[in-house]
KOLTORTOR-480134 format. One record per residue (C-alpha): x, y, z; residue in three letters. Coordinates in pm, 1 decimal. Layout:
N
@u X v Y w Z residuo Ala
...
REM end
This chain:
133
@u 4016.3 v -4573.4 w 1324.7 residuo Unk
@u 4122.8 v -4464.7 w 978.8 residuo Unk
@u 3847.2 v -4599.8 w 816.5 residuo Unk
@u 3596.2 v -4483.4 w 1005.0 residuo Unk
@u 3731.5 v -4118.3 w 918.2 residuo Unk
@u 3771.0 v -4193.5 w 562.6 residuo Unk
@u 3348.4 v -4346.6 w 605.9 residuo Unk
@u 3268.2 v -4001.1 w 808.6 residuo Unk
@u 3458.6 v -3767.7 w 489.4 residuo Unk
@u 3303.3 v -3984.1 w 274.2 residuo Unk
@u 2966.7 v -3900.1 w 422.5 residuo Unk
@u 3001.2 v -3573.1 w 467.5 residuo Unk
@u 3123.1 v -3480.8 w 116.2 residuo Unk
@u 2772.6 v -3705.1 w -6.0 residuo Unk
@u 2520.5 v -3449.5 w 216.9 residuo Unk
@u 2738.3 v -3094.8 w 79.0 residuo Unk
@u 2630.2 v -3117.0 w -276.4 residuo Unk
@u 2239.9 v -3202.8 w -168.7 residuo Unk
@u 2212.3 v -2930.4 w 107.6 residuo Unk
@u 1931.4 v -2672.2 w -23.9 residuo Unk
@u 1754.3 v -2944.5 w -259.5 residuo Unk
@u 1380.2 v -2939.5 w -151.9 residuo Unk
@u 1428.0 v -2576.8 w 2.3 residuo Unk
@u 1132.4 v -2310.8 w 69.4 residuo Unk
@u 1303.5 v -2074.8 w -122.8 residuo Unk
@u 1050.8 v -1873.6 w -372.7 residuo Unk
@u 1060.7 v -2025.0 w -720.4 residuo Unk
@u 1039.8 v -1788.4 w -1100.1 residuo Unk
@u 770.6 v -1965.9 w -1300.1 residuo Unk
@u 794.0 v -1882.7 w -1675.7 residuo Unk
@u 490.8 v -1887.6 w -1926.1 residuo Unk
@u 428.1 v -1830.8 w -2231.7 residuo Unk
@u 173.4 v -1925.3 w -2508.5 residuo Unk
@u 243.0 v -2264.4 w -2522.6 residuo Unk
@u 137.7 v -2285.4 w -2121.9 residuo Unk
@u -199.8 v -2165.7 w -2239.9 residuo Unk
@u -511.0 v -2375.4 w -2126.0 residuo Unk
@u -271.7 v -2562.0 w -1866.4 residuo Unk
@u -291.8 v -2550.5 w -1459.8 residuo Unk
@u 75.5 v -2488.9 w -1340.7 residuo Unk
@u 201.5 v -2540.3 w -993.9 residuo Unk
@u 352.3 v -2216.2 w -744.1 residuo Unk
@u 496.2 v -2167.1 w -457.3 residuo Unk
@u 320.9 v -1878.8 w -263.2 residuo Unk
@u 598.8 v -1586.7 w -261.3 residuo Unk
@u 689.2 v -1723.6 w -592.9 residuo Unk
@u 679.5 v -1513.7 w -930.2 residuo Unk
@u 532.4 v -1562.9 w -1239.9 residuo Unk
@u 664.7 v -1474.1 w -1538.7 residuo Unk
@u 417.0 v -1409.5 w -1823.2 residuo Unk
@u 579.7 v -1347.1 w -2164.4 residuo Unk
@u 369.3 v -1337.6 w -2479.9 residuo Unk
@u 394.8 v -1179.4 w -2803.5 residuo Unk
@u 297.2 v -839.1 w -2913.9 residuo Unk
@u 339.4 v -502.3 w -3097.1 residuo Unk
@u 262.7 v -190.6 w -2880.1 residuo Unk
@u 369.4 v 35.3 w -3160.8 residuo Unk
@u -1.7 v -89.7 w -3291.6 residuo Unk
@u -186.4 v 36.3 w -3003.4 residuo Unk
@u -196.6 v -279.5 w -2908.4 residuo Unk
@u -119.6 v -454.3 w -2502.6 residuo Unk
@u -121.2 v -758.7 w -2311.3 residuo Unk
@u -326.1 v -660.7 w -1965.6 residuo Unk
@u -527.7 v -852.6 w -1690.9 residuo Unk
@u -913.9 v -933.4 w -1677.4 residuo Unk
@u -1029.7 v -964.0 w -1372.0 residuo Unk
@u -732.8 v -1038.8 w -1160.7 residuo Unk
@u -804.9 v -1193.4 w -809.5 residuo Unk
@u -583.5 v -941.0 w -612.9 residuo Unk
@u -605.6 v -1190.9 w -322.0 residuo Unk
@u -410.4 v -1437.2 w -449.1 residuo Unk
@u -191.7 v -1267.7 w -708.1 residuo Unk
@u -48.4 v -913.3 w -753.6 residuo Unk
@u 123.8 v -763.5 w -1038.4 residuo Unk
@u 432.2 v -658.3 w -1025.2 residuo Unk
@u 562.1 v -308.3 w -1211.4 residuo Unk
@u 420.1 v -267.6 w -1552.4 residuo Unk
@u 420.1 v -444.5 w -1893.0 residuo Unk
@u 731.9 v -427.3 w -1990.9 residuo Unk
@u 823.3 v -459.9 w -2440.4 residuo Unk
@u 1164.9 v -620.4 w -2571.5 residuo Unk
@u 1158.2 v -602.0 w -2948.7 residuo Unk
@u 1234.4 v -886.1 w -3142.2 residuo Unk
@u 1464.7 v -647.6 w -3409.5 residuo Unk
@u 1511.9 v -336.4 w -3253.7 residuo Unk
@u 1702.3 v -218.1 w -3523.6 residuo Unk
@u 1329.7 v -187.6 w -3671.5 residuo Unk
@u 1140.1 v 86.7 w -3523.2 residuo Unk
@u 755.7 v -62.7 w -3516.7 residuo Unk
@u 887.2 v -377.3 w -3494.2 residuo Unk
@u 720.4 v -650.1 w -3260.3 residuo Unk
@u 839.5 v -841.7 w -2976.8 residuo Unk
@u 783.7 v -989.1 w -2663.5 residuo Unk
@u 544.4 v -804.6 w -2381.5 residuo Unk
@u 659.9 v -902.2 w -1993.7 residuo Unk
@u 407.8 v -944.7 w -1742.6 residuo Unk
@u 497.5 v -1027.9 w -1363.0 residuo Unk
@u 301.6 v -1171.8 w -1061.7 residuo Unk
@u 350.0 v -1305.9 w -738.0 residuo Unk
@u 137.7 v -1546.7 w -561.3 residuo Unk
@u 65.9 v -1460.0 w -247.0 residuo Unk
@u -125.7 v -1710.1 w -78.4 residuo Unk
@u -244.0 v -2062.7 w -126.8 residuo Unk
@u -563.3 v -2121.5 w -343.9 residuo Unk
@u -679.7 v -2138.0 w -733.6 residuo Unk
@u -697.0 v -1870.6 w -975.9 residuo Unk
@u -771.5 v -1813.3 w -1333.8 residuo Unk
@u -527.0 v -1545.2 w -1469.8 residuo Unk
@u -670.2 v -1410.7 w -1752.8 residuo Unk
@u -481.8 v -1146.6 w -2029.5 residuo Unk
@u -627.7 v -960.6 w -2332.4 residuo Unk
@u -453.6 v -834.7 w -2635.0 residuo Unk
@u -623.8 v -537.6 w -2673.0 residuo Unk
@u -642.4 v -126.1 w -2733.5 residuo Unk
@u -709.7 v 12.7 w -2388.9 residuo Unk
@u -927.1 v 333.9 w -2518.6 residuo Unk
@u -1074.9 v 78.1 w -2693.3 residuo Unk
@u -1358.6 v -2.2 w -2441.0 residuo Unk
@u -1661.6 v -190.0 w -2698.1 residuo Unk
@u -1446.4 v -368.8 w -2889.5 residuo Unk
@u -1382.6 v -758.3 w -2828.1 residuo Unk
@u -980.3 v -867.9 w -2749.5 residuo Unk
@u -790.3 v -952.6 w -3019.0 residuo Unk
@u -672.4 v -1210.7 w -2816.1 residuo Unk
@u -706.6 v -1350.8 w -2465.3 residuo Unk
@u -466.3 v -1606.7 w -2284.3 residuo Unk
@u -576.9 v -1814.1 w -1993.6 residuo Unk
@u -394.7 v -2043.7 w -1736.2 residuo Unk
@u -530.2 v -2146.8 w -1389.4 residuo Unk
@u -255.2 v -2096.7 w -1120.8 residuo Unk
@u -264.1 v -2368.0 w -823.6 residuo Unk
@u -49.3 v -2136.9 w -526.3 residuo Unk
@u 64.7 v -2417.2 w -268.7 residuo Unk
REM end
């Protein structure tokens, strides 16, 4: 009788530490420039996190090209975190965030670019394809 006990603690304390593994819950996905190019995996309800480098003091912004609003949305706006903020001007990282929202495919597309600055190419433009499971 005391060994089956000890088997049924021994059991138990063996299931604790995986309960959750495998869950549903939403998942953070974080990108940056080396992601470029590549097709990364998301949950639908799951974020992305974009973060790439730039300089607003220049004018100058990471923003979406044609976004498909069906199967992402961005969340809140760019947001800038200076790599020496002791150095006004200074560059830094740019934030952008999106959640999936349904299953399907998309191309996410940014520019580096003025906005006012309508005729004029992108300085730069980062593109990953997003698979939404």
């Amino acid at each position: 009788m005391l060994l089956r006990i000890l088997f049924f603690i021994a059991m138990a304390s063996m299931v604790v530490p995986t309960t959750g593994c495998g869950s549903t819950q939403s998942a953070k996905i974080r990108i940056t420039k080396v992601d470029e190019g590549k097709t990364i995996e998301v949950k639908a309800g799951g974020e992305i996190v974009v973060e790439l480098e730039g300089n607003p003091s220049t004018g100058y912004t990471w923003e979406t090209k044609d976004l498909d609003v069906s199967l992402l949305q961005q969340i809140g706006e760019t947001a800038f975190k200076s790599s020496n903020p002791g150095l006004i001007g200074s560059g830094g990282t740019l934030t952008l965030i999106f959640k999936a929202l349904k299953a399907g495919k998309a191309t996410l597309t940014l520019i580096y670019h003025r906005p006012w600055e309508t005729k004029v190419a992108p300085q730069s433009t980062f593109i990953v394809t997003l698979a939404v499971k």
